[in-house]
C-alpha positions as CSV (number, residue, x, y, z in Angstrom):
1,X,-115.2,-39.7,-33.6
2,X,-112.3,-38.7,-36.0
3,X,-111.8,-35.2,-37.5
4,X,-112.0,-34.7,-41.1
5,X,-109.2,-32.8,-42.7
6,X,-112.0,-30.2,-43.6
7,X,-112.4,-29.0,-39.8
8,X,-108.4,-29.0,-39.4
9,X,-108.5,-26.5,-42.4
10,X,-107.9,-22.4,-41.5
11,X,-111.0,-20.4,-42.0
12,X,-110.8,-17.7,-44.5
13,X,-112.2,-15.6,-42.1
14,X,-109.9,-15.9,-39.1
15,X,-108.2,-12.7,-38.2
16,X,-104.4,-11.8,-38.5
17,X,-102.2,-11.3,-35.2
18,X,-102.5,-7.1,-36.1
19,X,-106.4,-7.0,-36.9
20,X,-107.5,-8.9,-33.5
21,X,-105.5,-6.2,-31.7
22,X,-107.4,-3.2,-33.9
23,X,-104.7,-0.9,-33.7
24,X,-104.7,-0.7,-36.9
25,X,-108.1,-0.1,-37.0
26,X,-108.0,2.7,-34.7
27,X,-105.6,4.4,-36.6
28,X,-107.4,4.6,-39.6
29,X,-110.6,5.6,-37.7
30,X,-108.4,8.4,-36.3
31,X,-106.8,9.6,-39.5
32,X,-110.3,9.8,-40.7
33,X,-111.4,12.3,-37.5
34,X,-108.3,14.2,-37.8
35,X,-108.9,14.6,-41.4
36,X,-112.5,15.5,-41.0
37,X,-111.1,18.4,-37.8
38,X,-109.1,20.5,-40.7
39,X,-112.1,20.4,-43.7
40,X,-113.7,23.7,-44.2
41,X,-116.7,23.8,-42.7
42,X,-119.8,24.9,-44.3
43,X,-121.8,26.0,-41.7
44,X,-124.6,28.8,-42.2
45,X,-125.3,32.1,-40.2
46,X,-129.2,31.3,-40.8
47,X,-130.6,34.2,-40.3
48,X,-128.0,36.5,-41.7
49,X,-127.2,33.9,-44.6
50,X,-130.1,32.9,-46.1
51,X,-130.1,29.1,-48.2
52,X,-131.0,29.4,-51.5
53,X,-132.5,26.3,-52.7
54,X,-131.9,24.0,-55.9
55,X,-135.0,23.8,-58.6
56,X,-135.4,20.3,-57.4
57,X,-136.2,21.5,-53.7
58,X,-139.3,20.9,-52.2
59,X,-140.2,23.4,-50.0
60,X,-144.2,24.4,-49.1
61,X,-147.1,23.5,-51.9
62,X,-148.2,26.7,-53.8
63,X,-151.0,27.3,-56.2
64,X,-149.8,28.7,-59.7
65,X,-151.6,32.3,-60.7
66,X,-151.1,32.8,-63.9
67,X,-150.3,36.2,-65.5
68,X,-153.7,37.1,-67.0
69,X,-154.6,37.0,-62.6
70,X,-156.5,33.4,-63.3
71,X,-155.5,30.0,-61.0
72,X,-154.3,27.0,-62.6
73,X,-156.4,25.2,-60.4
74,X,-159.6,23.1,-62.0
75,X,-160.6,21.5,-58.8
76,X,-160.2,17.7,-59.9
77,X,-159.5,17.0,-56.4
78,X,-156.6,14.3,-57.3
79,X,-154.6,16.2,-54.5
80,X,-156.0,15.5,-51.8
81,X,-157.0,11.8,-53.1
82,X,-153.5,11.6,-53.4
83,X,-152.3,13.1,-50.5
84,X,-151.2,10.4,-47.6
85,X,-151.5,12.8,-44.9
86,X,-154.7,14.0,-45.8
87,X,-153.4,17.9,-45.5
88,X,-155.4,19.1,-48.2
89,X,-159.3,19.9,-49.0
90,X,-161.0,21.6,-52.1
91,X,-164.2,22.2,-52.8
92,X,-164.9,23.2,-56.4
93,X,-167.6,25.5,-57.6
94,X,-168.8,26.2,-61.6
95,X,-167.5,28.8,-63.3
96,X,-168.5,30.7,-67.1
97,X,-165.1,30.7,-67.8
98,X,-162.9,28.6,-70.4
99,X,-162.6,26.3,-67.5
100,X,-165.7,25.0,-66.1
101,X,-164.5,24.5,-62.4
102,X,-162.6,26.1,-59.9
103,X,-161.7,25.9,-56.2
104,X,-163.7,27.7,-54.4
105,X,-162.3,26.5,-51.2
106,X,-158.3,25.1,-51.5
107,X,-156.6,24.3,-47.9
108,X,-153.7,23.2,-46.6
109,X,-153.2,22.2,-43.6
110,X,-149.4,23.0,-42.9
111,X,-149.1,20.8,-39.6
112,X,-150.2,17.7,-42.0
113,X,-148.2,18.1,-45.2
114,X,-144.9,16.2,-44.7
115,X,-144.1,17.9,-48.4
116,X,-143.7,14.8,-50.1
117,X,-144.4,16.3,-53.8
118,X,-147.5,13.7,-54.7
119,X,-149.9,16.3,-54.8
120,X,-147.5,18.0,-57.2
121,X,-146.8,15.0,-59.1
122,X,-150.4,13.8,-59.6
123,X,-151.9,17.5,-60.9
124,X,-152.4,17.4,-65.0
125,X,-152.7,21.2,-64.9
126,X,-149.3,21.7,-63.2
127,X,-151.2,23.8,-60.7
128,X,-150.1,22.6,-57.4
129,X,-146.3,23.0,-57.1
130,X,-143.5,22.8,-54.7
131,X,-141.9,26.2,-53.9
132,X,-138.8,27.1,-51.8
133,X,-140.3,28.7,-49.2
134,X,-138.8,26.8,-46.5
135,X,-139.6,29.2,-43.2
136,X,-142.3,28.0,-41.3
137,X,-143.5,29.2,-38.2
138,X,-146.7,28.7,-36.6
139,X,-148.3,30.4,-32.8
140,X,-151.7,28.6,-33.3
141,X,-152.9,26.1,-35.3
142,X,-154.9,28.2,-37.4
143,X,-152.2,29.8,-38.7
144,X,-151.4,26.4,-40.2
145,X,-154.0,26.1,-42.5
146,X,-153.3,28.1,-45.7
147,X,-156.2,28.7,-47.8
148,X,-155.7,30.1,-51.3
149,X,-154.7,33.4,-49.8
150,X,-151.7,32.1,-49.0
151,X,-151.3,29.8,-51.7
152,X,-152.0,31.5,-54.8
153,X,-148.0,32.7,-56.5
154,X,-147.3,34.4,-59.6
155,X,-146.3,31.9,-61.9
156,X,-143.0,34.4,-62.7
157,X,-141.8,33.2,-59.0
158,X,-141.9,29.5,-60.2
159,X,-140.9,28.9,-63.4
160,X,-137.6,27.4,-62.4
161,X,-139.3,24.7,-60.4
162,X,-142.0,24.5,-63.5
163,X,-139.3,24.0,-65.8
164,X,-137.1,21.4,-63.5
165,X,-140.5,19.3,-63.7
166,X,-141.4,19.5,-67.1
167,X,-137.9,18.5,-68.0
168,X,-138.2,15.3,-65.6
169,X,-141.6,14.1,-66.2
């Protein structure tokens, strides 16, 4: 068999003498430690410092409470249709009022929600929102499972997360 003058060619991928030694390639991954080493570090004292979060943070699903002391809430139910971990369950109930439903029961089950924002998303009264609470501590699983107690916010508490949606939707 004779070789072509295409095999005697040099690959374009072969290495040069100083790269199949990787010194040089150790000394850049060092300058990049060292330079890392002396950054400022932004490390938080938690409990001291507390994190105030952007508008676009997700933190734990609220209900909106208006100011006149009404929910948002008309108990369409698209929330938990929409929701993939199934954390939450309403139960609507008729009302007299301007709106003809409400929830009578509205539940979330903390342990399920992997705060995802869909519920949020998929709610045409903008009554289900993502708030900043971030602490979250549970002893039993009962505590876990907010029911509109918990859930029900002022809408005063919200309306930069309100207003960061509208403006993206």
């Amino acid at each position: 068999m004779a070789q072509t003058s295409d095999s005697l060619k040099k690959r374009k991928k072969d290495l040069t003498f100083w790269q199949k030694i990787y010194i040089p390639e150790i000394a850049k991954g060092l300058a990049l430690t060292f330079k890392n080493m002396v950054r400022p570090k932004f490390t938080m004292e938690y409990p001291e410092e507390k994190f105030i979060p952007p508008p676009s943070y997700r933190g734990r699903p609220v209900l909106v409470l208006e100011e006149t002391g009404e929910e948002r809430c008309v108990a369409c139910g698209l929330c938990s249709r929409v929701c993939p971990a199934l954390a939450i369950e309403v139960q609507a109930a008729e009302t007299e009022r301007e709106k003809e439903r409400y929830p009578q029961k509205f539940e979330i089950n903390m342990l399920r929600c992997i705060f995802c924002g869909l519920c949020e998303e998929v709610c045409p009264e903008e009554a289900i929102v993502m708030s900043k609470d971030y602490e979250l501590a549970f002893t039993n699983r009962e505590d876990a499972i907010y029911g509109k107690d918990k859930l029900l916010t002022p809408v005063s508490q919200l309306k930069d997360r309100i207003e960061f949606l509208r403006k993206y939707k």
